[in-house]
C-alpha positions as CSV (number, residue, x, y, z in Angstrom):
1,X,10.1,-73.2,-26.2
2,X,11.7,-70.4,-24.9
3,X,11.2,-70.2,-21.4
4,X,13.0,-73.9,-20.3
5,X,16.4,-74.9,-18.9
6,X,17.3,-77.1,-22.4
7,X,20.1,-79.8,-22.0
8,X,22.7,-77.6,-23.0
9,X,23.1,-76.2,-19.6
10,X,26.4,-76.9,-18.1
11,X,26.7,-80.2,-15.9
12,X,28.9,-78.5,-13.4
13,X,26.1,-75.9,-12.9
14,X,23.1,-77.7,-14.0
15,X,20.7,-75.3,-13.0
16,X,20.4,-71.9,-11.9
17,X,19.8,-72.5,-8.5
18,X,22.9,-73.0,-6.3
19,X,21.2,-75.3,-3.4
20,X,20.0,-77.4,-6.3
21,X,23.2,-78.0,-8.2
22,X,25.0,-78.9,-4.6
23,X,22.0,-81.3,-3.7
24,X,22.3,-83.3,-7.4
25,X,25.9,-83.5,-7.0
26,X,26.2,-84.9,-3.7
27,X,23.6,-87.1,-4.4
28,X,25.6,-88.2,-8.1
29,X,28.5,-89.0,-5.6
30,X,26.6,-91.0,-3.0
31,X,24.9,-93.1,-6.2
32,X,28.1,-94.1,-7.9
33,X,29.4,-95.5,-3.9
34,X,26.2,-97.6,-4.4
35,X,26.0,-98.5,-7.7
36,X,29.2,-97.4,-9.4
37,X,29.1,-98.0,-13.1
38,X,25.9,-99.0,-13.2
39,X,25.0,-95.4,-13.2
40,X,24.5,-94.2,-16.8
41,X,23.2,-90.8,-16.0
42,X,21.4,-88.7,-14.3
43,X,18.5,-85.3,-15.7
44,X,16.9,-83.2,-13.8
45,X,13.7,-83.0,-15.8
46,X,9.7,-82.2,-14.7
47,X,9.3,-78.1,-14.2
48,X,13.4,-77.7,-13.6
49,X,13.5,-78.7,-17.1
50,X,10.2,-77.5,-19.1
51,X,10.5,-73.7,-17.0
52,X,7.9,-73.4,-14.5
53,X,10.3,-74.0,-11.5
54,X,8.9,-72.1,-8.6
55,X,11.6,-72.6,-5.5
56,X,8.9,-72.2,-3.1
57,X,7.0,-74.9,-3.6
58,X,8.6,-77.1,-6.5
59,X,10.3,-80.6,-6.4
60,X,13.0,-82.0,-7.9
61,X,11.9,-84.4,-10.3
62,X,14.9,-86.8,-11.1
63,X,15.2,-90.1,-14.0
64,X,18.3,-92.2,-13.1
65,X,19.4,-94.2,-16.3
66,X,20.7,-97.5,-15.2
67,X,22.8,-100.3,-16.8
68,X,20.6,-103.7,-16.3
69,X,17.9,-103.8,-13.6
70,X,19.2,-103.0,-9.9
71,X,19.8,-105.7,-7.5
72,X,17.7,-106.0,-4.4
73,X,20.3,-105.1,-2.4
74,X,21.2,-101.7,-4.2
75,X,17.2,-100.6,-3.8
76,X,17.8,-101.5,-0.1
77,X,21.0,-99.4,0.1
78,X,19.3,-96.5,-2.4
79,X,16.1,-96.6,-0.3
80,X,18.5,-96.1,2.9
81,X,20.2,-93.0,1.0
82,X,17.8,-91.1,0.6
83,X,16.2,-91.7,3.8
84,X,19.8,-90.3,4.9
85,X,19.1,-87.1,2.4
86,X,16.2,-86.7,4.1
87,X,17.1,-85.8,7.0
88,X,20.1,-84.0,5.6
89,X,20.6,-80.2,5.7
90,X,19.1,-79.2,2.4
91,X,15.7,-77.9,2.2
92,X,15.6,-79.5,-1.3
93,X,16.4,-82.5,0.3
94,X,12.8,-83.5,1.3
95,X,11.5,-82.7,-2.2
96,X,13.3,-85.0,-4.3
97,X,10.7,-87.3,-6.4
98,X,13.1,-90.1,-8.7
99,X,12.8,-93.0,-10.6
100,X,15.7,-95.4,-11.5
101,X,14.9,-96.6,-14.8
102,X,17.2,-99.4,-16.8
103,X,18.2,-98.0,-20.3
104,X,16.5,-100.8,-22.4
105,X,13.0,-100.1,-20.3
106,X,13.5,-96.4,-20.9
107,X,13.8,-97.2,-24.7
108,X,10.6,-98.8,-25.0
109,X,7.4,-96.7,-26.1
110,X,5.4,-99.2,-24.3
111,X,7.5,-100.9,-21.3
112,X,6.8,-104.3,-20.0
113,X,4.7,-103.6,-16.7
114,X,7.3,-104.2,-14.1
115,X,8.2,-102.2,-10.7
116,X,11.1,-99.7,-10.8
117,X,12.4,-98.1,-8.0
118,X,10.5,-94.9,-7.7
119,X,10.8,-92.4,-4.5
120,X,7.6,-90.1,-4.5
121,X,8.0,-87.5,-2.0
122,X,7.1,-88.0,1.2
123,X,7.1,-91.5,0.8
124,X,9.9,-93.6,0.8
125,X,11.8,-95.4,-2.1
126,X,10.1,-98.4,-2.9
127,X,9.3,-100.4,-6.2
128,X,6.1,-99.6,-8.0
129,X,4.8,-99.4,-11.5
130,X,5.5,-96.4,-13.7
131,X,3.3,-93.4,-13.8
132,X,0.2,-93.9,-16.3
133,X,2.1,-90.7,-17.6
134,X,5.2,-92.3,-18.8
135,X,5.1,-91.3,-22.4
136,X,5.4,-87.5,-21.0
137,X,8.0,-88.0,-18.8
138,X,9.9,-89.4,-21.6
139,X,9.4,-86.5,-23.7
140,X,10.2,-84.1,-21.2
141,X,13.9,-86.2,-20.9
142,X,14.7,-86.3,-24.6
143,X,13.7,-83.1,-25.3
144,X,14.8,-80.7,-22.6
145,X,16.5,-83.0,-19.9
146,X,18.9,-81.4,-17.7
147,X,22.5,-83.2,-17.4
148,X,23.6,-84.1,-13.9
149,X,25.6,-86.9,-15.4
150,X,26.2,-88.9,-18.6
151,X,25.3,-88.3,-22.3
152,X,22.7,-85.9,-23.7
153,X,19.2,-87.0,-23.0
154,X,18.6,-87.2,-26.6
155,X,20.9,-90.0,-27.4
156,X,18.8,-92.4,-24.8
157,X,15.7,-92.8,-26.8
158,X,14.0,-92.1,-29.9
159,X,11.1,-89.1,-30.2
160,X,8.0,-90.0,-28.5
161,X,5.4,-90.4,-30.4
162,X,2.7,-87.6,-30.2
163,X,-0.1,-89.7,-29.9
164,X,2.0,-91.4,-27.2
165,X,1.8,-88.0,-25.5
166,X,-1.7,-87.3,-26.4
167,X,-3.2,-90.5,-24.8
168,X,-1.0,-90.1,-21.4
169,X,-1.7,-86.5,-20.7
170,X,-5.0,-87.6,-21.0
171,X,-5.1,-90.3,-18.3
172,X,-5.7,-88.0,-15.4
173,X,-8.1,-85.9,-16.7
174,X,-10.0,-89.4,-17.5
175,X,-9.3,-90.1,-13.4
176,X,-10.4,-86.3,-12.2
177,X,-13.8,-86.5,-14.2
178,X,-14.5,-89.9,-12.3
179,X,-13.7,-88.2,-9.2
180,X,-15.9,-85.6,-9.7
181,X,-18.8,-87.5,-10.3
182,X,-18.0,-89.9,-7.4
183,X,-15.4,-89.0,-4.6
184,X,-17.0,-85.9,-2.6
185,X,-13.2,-86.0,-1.5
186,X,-11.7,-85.0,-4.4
187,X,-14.2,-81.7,-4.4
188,X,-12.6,-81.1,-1.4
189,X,-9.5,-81.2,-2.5
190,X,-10.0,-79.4,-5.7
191,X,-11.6,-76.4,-3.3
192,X,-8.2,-75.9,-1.6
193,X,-6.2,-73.3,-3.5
194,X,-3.2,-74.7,-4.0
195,X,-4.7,-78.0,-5.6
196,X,-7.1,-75.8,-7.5
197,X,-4.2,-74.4,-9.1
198,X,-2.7,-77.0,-10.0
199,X,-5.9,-78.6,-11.5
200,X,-6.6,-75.2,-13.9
201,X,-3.1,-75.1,-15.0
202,X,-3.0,-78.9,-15.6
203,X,-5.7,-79.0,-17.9
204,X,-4.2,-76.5,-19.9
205,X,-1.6,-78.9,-20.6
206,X,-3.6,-81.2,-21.3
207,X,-5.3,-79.2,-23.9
208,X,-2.2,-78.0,-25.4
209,X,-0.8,-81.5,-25.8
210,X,-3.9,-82.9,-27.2
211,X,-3.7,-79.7,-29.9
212,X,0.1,-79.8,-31.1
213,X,1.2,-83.3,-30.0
214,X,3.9,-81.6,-27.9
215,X,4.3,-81.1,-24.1
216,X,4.5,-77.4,-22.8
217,X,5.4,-75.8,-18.9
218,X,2.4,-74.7,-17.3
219,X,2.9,-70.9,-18.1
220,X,3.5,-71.6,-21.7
221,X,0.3,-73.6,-21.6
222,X,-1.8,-71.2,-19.8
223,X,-0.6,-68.2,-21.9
224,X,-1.6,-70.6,-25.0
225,X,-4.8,-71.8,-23.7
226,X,-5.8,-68.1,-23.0
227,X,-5.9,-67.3,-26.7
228,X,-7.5,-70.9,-27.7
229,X,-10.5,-71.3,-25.2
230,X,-13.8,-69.9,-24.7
231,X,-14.0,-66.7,-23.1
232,X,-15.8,-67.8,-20.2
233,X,-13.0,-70.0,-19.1
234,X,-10.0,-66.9,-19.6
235,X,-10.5,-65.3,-16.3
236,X,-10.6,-68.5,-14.9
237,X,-6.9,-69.1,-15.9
238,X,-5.6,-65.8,-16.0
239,X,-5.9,-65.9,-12.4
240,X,-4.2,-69.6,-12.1
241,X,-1.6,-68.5,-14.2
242,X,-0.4,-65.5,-11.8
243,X,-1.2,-67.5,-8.4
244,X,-4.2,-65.4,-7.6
245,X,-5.9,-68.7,-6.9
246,X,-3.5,-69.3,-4.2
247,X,-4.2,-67.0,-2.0
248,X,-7.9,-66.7,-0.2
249,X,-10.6,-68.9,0.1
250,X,-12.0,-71.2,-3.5
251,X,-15.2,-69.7,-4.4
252,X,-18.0,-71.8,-5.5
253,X,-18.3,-70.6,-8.6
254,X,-14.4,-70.7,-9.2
255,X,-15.1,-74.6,-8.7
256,X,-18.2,-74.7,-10.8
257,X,-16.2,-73.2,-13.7
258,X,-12.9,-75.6,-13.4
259,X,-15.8,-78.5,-13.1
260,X,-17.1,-77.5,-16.2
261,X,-14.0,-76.6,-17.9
262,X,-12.8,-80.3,-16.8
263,X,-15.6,-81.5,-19.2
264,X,-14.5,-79.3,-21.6
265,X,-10.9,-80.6,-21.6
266,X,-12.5,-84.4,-21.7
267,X,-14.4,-84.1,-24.6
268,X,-11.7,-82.8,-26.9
269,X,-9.8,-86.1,-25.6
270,X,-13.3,-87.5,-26.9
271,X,-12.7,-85.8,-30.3
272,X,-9.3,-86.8,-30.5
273,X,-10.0,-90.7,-29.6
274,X,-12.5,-90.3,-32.8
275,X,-11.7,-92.0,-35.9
276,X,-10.4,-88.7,-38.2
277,X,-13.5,-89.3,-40.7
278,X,-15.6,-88.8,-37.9
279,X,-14.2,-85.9,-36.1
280,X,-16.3,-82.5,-35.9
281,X,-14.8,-80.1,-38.2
């Protein structure tokens, strides 16, 4: 795909974005203090990697490859680093979601449920269970991780299976549906531009996976889901795709057309659940 960073970028200048590269490498530095070679690497992956990466409003979406599981005492230390970076003088500091994965874990297409050390912007670090997404996150690292530090992503791990990808892209738009049927909340939520957005352009990844088995960025998905979809839904994401939704108020019928093109985007996970045989043609 032509539009991401790939893991041939150099390591000494991971990305294109100088603020970036200066906030990885400090924070390489400060994690080999802590857990010296315990550190097997470190990718930059989410939309740094896949080419969506708008410096605005992005985060820096991080997978630290470790040798063994961590002690308690290095989460305590790691947690108390980044509560450091925090309040350090990068703005990219404060944006910095990360998990701290043990190589034989990240290996697994279906790891044992355990809790990792995961910091999810604004929270703090703290163990927890890995994202119902895993599969993607997976993909996203073999195939278009960034080097910060150690070998080429694709050496960690076999490919991920495509229905692997398939079934985890899936999960939220599973969750959303439920929401919108239940959780007057979430309406609100999906009413406020930004989050709108994000929904629209979601399920366009959702739909692309579902389709090719593969995981796209959100412009490539948009741009593909453009020439796939009804018409009715085109505008719809047109405007998601350029930010128009962003700016102004959510009009009612914008929601009413993302509700329905929610449904649209389940039942083709319906479809693919299906036993082939009994798939409609």
């Amino acid at each position: 795909m032509s539009d991401h960073l790939g893991s041939g970028a150099s390591p000494h200048q991971p990305t294109p974005y100088p603020e970036v590269n200066a906030l990885v490498h400090e924070l390489l530095i400060a994690l080999h203090a802590i857990l010296g070679a315990q550190v097997q690497g470190v990718y930059l992956v989410g939309s740094l990697a896949l080419g969506d990466f708008r410096p605005q409003n992005s985060d820096l979406d991080l997978i630290m490859v470790t040798v063994g599981t961590l002690s308690d005492e290095a989460v305590t230390l790691l947690r108390d680093l980044h509560r450091r970076f925090d309040q350090g003088g990068s703005p990219w500091a404060t944006h910095v979601d990360a998990v701290y994965i043990p190589h034989e874990v990240l290996r697994e297409p279906s790891p044992p449920a355990d809790h990792y050390p995961i910091l999810e912007w604004p929270g703090l670090l703290a163990l927890g269970p890995l994202e119902s997404g895993w599969a993607i996150q997976r993909y996203i690292l073999r195939e278009y991780g960034i080097v910060v530090s150690g070998p080429n992503s694709r050496s960690l791990l076999d490919p991920v299976h495509p229905d692997d990808l398939r079934q985890g892209s899936a999960t939220i738009v599973e969750r959303w549906r439920d929401q919108a049927h239940h959780d007057p909340e979430w309406l609100a939520w999906l009413s406020e531009p930004d989050n709108h957005t994000f929904v629209v352009l979601t399920l366009c990844r959702v739909l692309y996976t579902l389709e090719t088995g593969a995981v796209a960025s959100k412009p490539a998905a948009a741009r593909w889901a453009q020439q796939k979809v009804p018409s009715r839904w085109r505008k719809l994401i047109g405007r998601a795709a350029t930010s128009q939704l962003t700016t102004g108020d959510v009009l009612d019928d914008e929601v009413t057309d993302t509700l329905s093109f929610l449904e649209y985007t389940y039942e083709h996970y319906r479809q693919w659940q299906m036993p082939s045989t009994n798939r409609p043609t």
